[in-house]
C-alpha positions in Angstrom: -52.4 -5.9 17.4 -51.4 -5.2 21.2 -50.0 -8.0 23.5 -52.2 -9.0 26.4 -50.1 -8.4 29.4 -51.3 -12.6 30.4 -49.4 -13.0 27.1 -45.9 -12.0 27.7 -46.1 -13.5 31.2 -46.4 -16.7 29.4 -43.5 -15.9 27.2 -41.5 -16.0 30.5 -42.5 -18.3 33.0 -42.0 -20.3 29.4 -38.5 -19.4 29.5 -37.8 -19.3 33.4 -40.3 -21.6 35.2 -39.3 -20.3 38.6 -39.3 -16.8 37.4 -41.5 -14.3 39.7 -43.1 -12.1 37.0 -44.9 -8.3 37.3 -46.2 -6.9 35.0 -47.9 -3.1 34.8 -50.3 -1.7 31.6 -48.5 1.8 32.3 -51.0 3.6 29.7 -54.1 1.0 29.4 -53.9 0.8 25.8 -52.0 -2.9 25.7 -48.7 -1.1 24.4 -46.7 0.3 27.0 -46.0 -1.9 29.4 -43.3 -1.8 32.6 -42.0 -5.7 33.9 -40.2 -7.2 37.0 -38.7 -10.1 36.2 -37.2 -12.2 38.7 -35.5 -15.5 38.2 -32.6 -17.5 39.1 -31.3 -17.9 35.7 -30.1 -14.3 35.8 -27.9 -15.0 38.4 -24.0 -14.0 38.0 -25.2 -12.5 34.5 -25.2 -8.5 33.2 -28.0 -6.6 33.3 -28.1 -6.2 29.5 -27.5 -10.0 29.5 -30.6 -10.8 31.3 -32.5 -8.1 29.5 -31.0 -9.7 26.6 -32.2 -13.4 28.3 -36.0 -11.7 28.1 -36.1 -10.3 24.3 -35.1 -13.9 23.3 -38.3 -15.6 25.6 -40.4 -12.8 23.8 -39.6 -14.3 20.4 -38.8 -11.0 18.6 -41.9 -9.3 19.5 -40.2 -6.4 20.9 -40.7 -3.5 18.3 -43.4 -5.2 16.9 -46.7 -6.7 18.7 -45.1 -4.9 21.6 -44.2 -1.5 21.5 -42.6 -0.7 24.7 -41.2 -2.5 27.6 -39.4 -1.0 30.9 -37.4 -3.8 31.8 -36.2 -4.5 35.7 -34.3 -7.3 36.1 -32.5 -9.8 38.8 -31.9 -13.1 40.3 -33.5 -13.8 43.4 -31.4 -13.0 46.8 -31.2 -15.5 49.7 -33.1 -12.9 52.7 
C-alpha cells in the first residue's frame, strides 16, 4: 500500500521539528515522490549523511511502502 505524501511529512517534522518540508506526487499514483527537506540538524553534515538522517525518520520504509524518493537536502542559510 502507497504512502500518503501527509504521511512522510509527519515522519519528518517527527524527526526535525523545525524542518521546512516539500513534498511533490511526481506521477499521482502515491509512489514516486520528489522531497525538500530543510532543517538545521543537517547543518556541517554530508549530503549522503543527511540523506542518511531522512531514511532513518522514515523508519525503513524506503523500498517498501515507498517506492521512490528524490531526495534534496540542506540546512537552512542565514540570508
Amino acid at each position: 500500500m502507497p504512502m500518503q505524501a501527509s504521511e512522510i511529512e509527519t515522519l519528518i517534522k517527527d524527526a526535525f521539528p523545525d524542518a521546512e518540508v516539500v513534498i511533490e506526487d511526481l506521477r499521482g499514483d502515491g509512489d514516486h515522490y520528489a522531497c525538500r527537506v530543510v532543517a538545521q540538524a543537517f547543518a556541517g553534515k554530508s549530503r549522503v549523511q543527511q540523506h542518511q538522517m531522512v531514511y532513518k525518520a522514515l523508519g525503513g520504509r524506503m523500498g517498501g511502502e515507498l517506492h521512490a524518493l528524490a531526495l534534496q537536502t540542506s540546512a537552512p542559510t542565514n540570508n
